[in-house]
NUNUDO-523263 format. One line per field, with one value per residue (C-alpha): residue number from 1; residue in three letters; x, z, y. Coordinates in nm, 4 decimals. Layout:
residues N
pos NUM ...
code ALA ...
c1 X ...
c3 Z ...
c2 Y ...
end
This chain:
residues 227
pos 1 2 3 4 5 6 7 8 9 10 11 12 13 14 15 16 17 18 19 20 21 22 23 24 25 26 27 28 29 30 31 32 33 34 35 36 37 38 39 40 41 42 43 44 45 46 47 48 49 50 51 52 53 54 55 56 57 58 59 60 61 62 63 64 65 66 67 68 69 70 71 72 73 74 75 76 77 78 79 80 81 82 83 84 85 86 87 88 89 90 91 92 93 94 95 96 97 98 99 100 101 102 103 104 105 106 107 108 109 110 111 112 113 114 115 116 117 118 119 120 121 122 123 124 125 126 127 128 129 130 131 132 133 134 135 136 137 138 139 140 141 142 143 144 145 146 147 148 149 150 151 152 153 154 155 156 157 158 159 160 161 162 163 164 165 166 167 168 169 170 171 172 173 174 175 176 177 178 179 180 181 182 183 184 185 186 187 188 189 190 191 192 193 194 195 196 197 198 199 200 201 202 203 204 205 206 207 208 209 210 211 212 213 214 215 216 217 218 219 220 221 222 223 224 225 226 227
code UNK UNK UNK UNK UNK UNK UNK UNK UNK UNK UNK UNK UNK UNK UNK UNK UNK UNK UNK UNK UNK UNK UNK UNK UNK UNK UNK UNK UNK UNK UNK UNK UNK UNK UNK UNK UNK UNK UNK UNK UNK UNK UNK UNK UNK UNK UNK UNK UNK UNK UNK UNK UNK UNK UNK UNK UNK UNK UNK UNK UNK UNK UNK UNK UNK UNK UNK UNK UNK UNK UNK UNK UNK UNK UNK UNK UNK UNK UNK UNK UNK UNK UNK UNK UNK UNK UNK UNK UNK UNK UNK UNK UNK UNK UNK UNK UNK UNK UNK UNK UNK UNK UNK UNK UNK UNK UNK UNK UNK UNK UNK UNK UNK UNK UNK UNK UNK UNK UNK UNK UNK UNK UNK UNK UNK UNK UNK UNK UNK UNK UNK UNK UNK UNK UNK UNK UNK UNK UNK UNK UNK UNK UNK UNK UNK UNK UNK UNK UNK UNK UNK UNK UNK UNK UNK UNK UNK UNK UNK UNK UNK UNK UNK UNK UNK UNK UNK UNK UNK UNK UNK UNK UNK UNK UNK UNK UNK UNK UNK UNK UNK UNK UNK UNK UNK UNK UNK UNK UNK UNK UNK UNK UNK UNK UNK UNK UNK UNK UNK UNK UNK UNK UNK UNK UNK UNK UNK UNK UNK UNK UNK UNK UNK UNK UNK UNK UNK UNK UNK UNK UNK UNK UNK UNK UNK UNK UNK
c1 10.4370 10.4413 10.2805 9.9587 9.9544 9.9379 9.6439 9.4478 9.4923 9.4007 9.1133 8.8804 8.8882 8.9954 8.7825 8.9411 9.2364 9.4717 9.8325 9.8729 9.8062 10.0439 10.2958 10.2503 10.3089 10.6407 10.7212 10.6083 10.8334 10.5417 10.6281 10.9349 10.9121 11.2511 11.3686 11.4373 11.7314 11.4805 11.3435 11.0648 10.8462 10.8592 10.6280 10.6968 10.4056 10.5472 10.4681 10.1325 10.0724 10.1886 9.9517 9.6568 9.7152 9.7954 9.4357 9.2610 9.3718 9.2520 8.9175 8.8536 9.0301 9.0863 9.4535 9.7123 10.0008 10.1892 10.0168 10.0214 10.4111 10.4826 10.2419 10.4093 10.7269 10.6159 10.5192 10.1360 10.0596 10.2112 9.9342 9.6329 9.9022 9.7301 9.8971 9.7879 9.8027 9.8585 9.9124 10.1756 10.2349 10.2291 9.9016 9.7321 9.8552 9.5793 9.4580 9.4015 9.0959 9.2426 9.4172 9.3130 8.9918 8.7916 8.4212 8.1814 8.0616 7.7178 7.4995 7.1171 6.8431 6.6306 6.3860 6.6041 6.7740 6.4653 6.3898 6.7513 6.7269 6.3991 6.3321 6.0829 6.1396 6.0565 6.3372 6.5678 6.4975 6.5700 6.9103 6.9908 6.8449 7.0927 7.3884 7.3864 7.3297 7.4719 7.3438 7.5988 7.6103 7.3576 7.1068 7.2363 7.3697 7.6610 7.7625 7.7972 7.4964 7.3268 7.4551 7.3924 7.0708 7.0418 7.1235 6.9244 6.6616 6.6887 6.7875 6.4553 6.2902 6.4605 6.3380 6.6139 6.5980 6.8206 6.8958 7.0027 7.2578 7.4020 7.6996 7.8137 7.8495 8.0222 8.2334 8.3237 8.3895 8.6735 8.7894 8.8170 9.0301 9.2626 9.2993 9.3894 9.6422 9.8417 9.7566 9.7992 10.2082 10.1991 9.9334 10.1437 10.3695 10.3660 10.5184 10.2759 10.3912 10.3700 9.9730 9.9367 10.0895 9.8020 9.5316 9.6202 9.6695 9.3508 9.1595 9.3689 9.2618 8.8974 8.9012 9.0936 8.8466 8.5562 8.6971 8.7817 8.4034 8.2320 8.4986 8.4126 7.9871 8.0301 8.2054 7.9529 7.6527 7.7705 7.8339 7.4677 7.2696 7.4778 7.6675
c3 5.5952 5.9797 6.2156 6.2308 5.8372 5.8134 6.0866 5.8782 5.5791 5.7319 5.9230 5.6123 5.5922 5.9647 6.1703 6.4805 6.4484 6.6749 6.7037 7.0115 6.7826 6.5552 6.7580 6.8746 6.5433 6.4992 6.8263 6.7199 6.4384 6.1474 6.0121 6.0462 5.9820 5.9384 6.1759 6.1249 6.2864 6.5514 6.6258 6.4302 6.2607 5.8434 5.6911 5.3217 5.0776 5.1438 5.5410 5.4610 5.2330 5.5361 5.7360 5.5901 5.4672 5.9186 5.9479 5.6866 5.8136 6.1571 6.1098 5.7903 5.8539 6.2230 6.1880 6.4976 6.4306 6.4195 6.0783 5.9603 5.9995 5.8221 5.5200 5.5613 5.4888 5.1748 5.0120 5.0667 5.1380 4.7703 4.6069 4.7483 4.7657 4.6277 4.6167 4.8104 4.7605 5.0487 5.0709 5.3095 5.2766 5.6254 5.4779 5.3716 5.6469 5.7140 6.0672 6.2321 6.5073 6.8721 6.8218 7.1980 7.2600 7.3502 7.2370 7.4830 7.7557 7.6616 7.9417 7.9035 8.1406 8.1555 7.9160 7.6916 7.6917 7.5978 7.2973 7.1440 7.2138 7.0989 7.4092 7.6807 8.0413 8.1434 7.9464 8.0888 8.4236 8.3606 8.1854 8.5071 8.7060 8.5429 8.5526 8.1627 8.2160 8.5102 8.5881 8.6852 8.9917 8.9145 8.7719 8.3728 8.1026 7.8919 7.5732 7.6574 7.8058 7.4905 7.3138 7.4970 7.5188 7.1499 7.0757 7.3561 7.1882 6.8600 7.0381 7.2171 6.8768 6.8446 7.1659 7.3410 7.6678 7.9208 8.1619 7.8463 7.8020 8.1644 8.0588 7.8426 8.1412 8.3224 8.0319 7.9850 8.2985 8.3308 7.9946 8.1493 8.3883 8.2361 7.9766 8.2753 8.3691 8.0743 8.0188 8.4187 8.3695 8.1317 8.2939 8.6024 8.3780 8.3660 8.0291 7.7900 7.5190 7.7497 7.8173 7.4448 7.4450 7.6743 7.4900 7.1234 7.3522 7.4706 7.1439 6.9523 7.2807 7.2044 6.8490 6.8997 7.1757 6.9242 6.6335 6.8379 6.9417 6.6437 6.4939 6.8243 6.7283 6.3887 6.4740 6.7340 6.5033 6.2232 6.4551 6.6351 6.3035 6.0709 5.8740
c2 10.4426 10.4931 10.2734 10.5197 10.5537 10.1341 10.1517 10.4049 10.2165 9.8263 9.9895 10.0284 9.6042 9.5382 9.8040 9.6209 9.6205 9.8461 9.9844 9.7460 9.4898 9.5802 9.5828 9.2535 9.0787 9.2476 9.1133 8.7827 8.8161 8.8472 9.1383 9.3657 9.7147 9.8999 10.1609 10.5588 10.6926 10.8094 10.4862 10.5602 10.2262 10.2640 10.0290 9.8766 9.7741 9.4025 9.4389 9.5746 9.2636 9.0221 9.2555 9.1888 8.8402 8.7638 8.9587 8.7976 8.4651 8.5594 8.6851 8.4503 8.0675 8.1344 8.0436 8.0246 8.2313 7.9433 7.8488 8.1660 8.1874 7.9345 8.0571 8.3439 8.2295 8.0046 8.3813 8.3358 8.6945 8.7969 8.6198 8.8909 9.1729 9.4899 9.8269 10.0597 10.4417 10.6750 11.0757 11.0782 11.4663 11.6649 11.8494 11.5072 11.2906 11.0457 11.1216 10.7880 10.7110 10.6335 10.2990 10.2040 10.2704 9.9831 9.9247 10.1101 9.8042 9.7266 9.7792 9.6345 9.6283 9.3192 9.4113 9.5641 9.2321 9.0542 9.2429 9.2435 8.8934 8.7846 8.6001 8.6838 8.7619 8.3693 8.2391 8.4713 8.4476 8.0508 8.0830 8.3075 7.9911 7.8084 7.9937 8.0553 8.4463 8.6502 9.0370 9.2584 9.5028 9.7739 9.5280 9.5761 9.2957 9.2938 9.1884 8.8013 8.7551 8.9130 8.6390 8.3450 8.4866 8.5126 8.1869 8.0115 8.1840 8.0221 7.7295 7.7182 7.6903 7.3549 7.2000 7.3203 7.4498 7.6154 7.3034 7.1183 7.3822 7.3609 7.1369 7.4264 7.6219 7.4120 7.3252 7.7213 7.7184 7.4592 7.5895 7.9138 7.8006 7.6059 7.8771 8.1213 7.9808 7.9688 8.3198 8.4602 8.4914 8.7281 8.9384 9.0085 9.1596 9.5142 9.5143 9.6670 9.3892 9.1073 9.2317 9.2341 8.9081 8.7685 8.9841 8.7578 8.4631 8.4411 8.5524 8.2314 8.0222 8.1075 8.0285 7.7354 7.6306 7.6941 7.5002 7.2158 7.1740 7.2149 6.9607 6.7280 6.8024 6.7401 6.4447 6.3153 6.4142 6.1617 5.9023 5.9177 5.9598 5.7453 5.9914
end
């Protein structure tokens, strides 16, 4: 199958996935499609195996590639291998969507805000107070502050408010930094790999991050309460 073929088929499991991505876990040496005399990719039923089993890990176990490589070379992907039929025929071609379109930025006014979030214009205006939620130019959310909104919400139900949460801002913050850092090399590059590179970087650096602190919480929790 070509490159756009193996997109249209892992897109029906892994709606996220792109060609960009693709291409970066050949270059990490995860999968290796063979070449046509033109250059062209052609991808076996055994890459689209190790294709899904790398997603799967991903989205499912949050697994660095690192882990997943060496799975990979133990034969774990053969175990949920699954054949897969495809019309490759020029008239039934599979036609797949634009492999680099990004999600449309989510834009929300304050009240609109509020009522995704379940939270009332008070609480918002302190999580802003506290650094937890920024508005953007033009007065309008995004995504992120959607969440943190969300959960501050449910959060709140607990006892829980915003200035309790201010060390997980600053936290992020340093985090954030440090992460940058790392990642900053390769985004000076003008290579479109090397920004693809970065891209996977920082999504393993933020599931990393996240399984490190709910390890640390868990952790902590036993320790205060006896567990």
């Amino acid at each position: 199958m070509s490159i756009g073929e193996v997109l249209a088929v892992l897109r029906s499991d892994f709606p996220d996935v792109t060609i960009s991505k693709l291409r970066f876990l050949e270059t990490e040496g995860l999968v290796e499609p063979q070449r046509t005399a033109s250059g062209y990719r052609k991808y076996s039923r055994d890459d689209v195996a190790r294709l899904r089993f790398i997603l799967s890990a991903q989205r499912d176990q949050y697994l660095p590639l690192r882990v997943i490589r060496e799975q990979l070379s133990e034969g774990a992907h053969l175990a949920q291998a699954r054949p897969t039929l495809v019309a490759v025929g020029d008239d039934h071609r599979p036609e797949p969507r634009a492999a680099v379109e990004e999600p449309a930025v989510l834009r929300l006014r304050a009240q609109e805000l509020c009522t995704r979030a379940g939270i009332d214009e008070r609480l918002l205006a302190d999580l802003e107070q506290h650094g937890l939620v920024t508005v953007r130019a033009g007065q309008w959310y995004d995504a992120d502050a959607l969440a943190v909104a969300e959960v501050a919400g449910q959060l709140a139900e607990y006892g829980v408010e915003p200035r309790h949460l201010r060390a997980y801002r600053v936290a992020a913050d340093r985090e954030a930094g440090l992460y940058a850092q790392l990642v900053a090399p390769l985004m000076r590059q003008h290579d479109p790999t090397a920004r693809a590179r970065a891209a996977e970087a920082v999504r393993e650096l933020t599931m990393l991050s996240q399984r490190l602190h709910a390890a640390l919480l868990r952790s902590g929790l036993n320790d205060a309460l006896g567990g």
